[in-house]
ZAMARGU-4260 file (C-alpha; in steps of 0.2 Angstrom, whole numbers, plus 5000, padded with zeros to 4 digits):
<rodrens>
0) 5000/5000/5000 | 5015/5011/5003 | 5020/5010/4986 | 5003/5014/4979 | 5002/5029/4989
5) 5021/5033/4983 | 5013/5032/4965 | 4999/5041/4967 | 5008/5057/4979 | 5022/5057/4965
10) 5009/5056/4952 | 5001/5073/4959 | 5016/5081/4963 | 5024/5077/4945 | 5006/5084/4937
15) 4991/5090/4945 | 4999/5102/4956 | 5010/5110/4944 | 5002/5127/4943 | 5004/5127/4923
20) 4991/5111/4925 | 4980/5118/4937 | 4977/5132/4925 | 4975/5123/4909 | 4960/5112/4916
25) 4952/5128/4924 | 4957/5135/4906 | 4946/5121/4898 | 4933/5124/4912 | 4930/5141/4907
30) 4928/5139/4887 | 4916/5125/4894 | 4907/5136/4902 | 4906/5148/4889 | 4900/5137/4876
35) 4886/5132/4889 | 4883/5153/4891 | 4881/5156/4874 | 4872/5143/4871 | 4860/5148/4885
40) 4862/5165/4877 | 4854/5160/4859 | 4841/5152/4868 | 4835/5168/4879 | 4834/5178/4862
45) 4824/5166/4856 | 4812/5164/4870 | 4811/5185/4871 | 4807/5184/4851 | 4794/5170/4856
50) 4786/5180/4870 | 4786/5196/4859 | 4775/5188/4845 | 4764/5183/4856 | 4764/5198/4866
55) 4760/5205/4848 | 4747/5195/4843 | 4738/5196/4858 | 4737/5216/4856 | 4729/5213/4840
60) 4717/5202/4843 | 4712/5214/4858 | 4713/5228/4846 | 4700/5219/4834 | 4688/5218/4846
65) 4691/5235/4854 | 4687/5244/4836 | 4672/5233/4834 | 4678/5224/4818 | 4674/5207/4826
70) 4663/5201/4840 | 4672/5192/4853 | 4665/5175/4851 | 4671/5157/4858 | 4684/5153/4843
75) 4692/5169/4847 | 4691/5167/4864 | 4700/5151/4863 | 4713/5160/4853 | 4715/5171/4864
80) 4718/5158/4878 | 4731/5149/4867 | 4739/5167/4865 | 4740/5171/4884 | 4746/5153/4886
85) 4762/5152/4875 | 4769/5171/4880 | 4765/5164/4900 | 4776/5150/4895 | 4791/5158/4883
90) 4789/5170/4899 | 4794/5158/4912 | 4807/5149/4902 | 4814/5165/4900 | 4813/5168/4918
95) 4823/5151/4922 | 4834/5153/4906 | 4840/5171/4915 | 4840/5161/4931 | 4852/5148/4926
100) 4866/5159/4914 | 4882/5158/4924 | 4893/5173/4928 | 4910/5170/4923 | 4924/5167/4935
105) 4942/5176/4932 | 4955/5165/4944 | 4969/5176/4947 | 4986/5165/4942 | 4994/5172/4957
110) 4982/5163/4967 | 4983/5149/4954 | 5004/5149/4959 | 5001/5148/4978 | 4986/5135/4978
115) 5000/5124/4967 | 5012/5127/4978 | 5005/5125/4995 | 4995/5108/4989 | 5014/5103/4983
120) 5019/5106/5000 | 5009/5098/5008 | 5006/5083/4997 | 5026/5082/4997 | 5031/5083/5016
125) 5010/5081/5022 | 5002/5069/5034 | 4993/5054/5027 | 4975/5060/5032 | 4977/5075/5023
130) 4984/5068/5007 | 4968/5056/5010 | 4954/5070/5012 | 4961/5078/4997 | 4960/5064/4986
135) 4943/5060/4992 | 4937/5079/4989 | 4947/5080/4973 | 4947/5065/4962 | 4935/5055/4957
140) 4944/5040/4950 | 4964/5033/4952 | 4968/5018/4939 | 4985/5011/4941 | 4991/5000/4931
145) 5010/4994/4924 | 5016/5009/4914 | 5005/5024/4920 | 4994/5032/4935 | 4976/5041/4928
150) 4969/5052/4940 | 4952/5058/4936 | 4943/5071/4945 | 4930/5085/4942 | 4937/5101/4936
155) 4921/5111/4947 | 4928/5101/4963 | 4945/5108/4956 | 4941/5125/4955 | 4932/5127/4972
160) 4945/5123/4980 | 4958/5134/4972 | 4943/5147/4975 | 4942/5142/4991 | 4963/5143/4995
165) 4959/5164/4993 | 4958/5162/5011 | 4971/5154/5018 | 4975/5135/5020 | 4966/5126/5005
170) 4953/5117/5012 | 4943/5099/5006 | 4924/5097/5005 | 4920/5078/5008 | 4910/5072/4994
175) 4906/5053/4989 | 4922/5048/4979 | 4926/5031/4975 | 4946/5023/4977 | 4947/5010/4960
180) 4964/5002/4956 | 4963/4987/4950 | 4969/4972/4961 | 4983/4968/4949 | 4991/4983/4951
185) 4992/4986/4970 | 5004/4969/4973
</rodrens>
């Protein structure tokens, strides 16, 4: 087991901390996210084109009846009905559209540098239950095998903790993560 945990803390040291690393995946993150934004984004202007033609129709329809050019009768009352409906809803899709576009967030590298650094640190020269917590909170998945070490984690997890270092001591958030080497490997 100690060599396991030599191969997976040299592993770490020798990539993911590297401050140039830590950057790239928050890199990839970001152009993530905004593909994700503008995506959102096309989909807000077209719900705002949506609730407008129906907002318009709606204003005709009322003004048909206000000049007397048609009686308000049960075919246009259902119509009408229809109308109200699809500008209610292309209004509440917009609403949780708005609601779930993302601001972006600009990591400094500075604190990019001294997240790196200070998990190197302590991953190098650190306790055992801290290099444990942190591979918990961190990674997802650890396949060792012959030739190489993968270590697979969520970039989110990632970035929250960099965020999160702004304040001192970086600090790990104990979410369900699972351990999977395969049996071969660990002898």
């Amino acid at each position: 087991m100690e060599k396991l945990d030599r191969l997976v803390t040299d592993h770490l040291l020798a990539r993911l901390f590297k401050p140039e690393r830590i950057a790239i995946i928050l890199g990839s993150l970001a152009a993530h996210r905004a593909e994700q934004a503008a995506a959102v984004n096309a989909r807000i202007v077209a719900l705002q084109r949506e609730m407008i033609e129906a907002e318009d129709k709606l204003k005709r329809l009322y003004r048909l009846v206000e000049d007397g050019l048609t009686d308000l009768d049960e075919v246009l009352r259902e119509r009408l009905n229809t109308l109200k409906s699809e500008r209610d809803r292309a209004k509440a899709a917009l609403e949780r559209a708005k609601a779930h576009s993302a601001s972006h967030i600009q990591i400094d590298p500075a604190l990019i540098e001294r997240f790196g650094r200070t998990m190197g640190e302590n991953f190098g020269g650190g306790s055992v239950p801290f290099r444990k917590a942190y591979l918990r909170s961190l990674i997802d998945v650890i396949e060792v095998d012959d030739h190489q070490v993968r270590i697979k984690g969520n970039k989110d997890l990632l970035e929250k903790a960099v965020l999160a270092s702004q304040n001192g001591q970086p600090r790990c958030s104990q979410t369900s993560t699972s351990w999977r080497a395969r049996r071969d490997s660990n002898s």
